[in-house]
C-alpha positions in Angstrom: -19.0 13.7 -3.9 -16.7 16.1 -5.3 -16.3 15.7 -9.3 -12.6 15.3 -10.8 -12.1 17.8 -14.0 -9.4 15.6 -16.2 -7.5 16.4 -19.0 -6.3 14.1 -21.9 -3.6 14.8 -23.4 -2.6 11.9 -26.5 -1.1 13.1 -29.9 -3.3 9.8 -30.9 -7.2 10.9 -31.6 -8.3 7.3 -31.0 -6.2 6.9 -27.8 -8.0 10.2 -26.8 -11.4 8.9 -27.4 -10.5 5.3 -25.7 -9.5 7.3 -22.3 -12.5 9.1 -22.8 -14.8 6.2 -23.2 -13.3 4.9 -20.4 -14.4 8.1 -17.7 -17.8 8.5 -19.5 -19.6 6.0 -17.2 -17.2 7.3 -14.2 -19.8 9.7 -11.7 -16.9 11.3 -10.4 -14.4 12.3 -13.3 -15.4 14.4 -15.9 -13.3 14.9 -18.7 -12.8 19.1 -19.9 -10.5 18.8 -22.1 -8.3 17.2 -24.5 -5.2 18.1 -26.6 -2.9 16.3 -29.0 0.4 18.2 -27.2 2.2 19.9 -24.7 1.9 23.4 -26.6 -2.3 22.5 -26.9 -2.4 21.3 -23.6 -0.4 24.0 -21.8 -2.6 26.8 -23.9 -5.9 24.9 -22.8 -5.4 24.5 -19.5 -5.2 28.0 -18.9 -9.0 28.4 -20.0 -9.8 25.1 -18.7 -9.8 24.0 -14.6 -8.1 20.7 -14.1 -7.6 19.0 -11.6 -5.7 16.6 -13.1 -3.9 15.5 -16.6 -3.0 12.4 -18.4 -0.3 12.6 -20.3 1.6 11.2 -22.6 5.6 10.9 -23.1 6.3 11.1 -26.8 4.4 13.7 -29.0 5.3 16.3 -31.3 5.7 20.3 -30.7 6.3 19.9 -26.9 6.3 16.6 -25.5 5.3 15.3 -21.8 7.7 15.4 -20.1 8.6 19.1 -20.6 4.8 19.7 -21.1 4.8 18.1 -17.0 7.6 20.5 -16.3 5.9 23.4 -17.1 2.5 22.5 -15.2 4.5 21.4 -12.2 6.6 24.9 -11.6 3.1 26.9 -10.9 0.2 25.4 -8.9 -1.5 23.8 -11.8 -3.4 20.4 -11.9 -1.9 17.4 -10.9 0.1 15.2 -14.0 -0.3 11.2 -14.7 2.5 10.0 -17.0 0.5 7.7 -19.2 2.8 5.8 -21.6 3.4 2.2 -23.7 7.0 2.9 -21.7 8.5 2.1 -18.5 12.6 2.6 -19.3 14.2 4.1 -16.3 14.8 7.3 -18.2 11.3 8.1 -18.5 10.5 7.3 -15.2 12.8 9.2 -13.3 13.0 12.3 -15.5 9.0 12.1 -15.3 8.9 12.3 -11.6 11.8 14.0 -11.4 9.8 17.1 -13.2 6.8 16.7 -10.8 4.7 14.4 -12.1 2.1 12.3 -9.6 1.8 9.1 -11.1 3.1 7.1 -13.8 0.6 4.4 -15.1 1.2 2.4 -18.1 -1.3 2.5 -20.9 -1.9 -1.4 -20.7 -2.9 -0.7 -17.3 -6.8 -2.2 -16.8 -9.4 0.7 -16.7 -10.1 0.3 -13.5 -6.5 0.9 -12.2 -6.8 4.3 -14.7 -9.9 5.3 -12.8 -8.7 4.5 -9.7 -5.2 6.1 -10.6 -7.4 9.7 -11.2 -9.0 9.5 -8.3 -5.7 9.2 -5.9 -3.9 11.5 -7.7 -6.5 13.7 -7.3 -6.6 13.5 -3.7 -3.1 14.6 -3.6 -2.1 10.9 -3.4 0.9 9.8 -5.4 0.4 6.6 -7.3 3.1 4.5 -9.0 2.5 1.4 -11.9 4.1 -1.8 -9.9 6.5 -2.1 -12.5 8.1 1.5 -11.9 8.0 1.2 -8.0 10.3 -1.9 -9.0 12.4 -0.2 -11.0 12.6 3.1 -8.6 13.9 0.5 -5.6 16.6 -1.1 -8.0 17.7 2.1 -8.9 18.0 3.4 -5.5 19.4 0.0 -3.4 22.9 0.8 -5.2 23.2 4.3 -3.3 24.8 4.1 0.4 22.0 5.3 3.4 23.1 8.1 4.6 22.4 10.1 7.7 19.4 12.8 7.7 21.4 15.0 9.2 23.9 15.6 5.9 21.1 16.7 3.8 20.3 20.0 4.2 16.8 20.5 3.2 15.5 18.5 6.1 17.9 20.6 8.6 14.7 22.7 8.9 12.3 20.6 10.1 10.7 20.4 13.5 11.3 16.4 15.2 8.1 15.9 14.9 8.1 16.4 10.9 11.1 14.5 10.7 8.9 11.9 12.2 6.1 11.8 10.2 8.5 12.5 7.4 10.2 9.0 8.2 6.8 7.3 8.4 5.0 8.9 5.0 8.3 7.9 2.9 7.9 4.0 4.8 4.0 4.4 2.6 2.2 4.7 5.5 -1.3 7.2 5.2 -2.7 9.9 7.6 -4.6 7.7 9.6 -1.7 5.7 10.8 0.8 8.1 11.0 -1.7 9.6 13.5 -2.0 6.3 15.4 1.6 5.7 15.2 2.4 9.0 16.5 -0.6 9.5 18.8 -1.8 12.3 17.0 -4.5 13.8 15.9 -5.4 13.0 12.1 -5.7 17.0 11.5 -2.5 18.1 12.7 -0.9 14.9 10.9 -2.5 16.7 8.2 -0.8 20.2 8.8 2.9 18.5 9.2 2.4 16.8 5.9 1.9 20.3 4.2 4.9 21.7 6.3 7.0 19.3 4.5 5.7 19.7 0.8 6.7 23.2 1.8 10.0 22.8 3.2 11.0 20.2 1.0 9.7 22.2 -1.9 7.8 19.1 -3.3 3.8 18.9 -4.5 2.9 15.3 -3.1 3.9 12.3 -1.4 5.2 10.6 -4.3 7.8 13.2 -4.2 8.5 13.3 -1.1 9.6 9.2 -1.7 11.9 10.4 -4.1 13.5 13.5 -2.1 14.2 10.4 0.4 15.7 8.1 -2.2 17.3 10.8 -4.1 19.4 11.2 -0.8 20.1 8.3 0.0 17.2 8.1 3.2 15.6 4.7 3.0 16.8 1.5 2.7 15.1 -0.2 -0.2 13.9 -3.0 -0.2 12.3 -2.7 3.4 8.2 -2.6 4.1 6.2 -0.4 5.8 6.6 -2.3 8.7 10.3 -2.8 8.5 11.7 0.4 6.5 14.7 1.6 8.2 15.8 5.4 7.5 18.9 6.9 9.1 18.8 8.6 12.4 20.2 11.5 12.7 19.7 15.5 13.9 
């Protein structure tokens, strides 16, 4: 079982020490550091292996969001907003600067644990209450035709493809079954698009899609409908 390295970041030392409590009984996550920042945390991560961060929105010095920024432009560890807050501003400029998940500190500790884990999987993982607010954001904005958006002029069909099904929520395994496909080379497409599309994970990818008006909200994964078009 491969152990998760985490990183707390909190301005709050007994917010700190609560998330830490919470991961001490976890076999799988260990916690390697803490800061109180974004200047502490940005400085300690680059003695300290992470794999992934909790972090928190509103702190002095440097706060999350630009703290998340910063992590996201290189290839470092992967970023959980953590926050008392859901307003649309914070959620969008939070994912819009590369962050993975966005969990809400009221969230039960199991759903923190579990959050870790998926994130760390390079899994994207969204609080209910912000996947609500992402789709009635993104239902007022016209579907438009994949076509018109130039960073997807550059895939092969069969990206486009799985591209359609991973923004619909669907996983590997039944992208591969959809697709008849081998799970391994579903795999390698995936990894073609985070390229491409210039995106860490398949939270992001969602939000490339929105962003350009590719998915009709309010659709499942069984009935999403994303415009044709090459």
């Amino acid at each position: 079982m491969k152990r998760v390295c985490l990183a707390i970041v909190d301005d709050q030392p007994l917010v700190r020490r609560g998330l830490r409590a919470t991961f001490d009984d976890v076999p799988d996550v260990s916690v390697v550091r803490e800061a109180a920042n974004g200047v502490e945390a940005l400085h300690g991560l680059r003695g300290n292996h992470a794999d992934v961060v909790l972090m928190d929105i509103n702190m002095p010095r440097m706060g999350g969001l630009e703290a998340t920024r910063r992590i996201c432009e290189g290839s470092g560890p992967r970023v959980i907003i953590l926050t008392m807050y859901d307003q649309d501003e914070y959620v969008f400029e939070a994912l819009r600067a590369g962050a993975s998940g966005f969990v809400l500190k009221d969230s039960s500790p199991e759903l923190l644990v579990e959050a870790v884990r998926t994130v760390a999987s390079g899994e994207g993982l969204l609080a209910p209450s912000v996947t609500r607010r992402l789709i009635a954001e993104f239902a007022r904005r016209p579907v438009v035709s994949a076509a018109v958006v130039p960073g997807l002029v550059g895939l092969t069909d069969r990206e486009l493809d799985v591209f359609r099904l991973l923004v619909r929520g669907h996983r590997n395994e039944d992208i591969a079954r959809l697709l008849v496909l081998g799970e391994s080379t579903v795999k390698s497409h995936v990894q073609h698009l985070y390229q491409k599309l210039g995106v860490r994970d398949r939270v992001q990818v969602v939000i490339y899609a929105y962003e350009n008006g590719l998915v009709q909200p309010g659709c499942g994964r069984q009935d999403a409908s994303m415009a044709a078009g090459r």
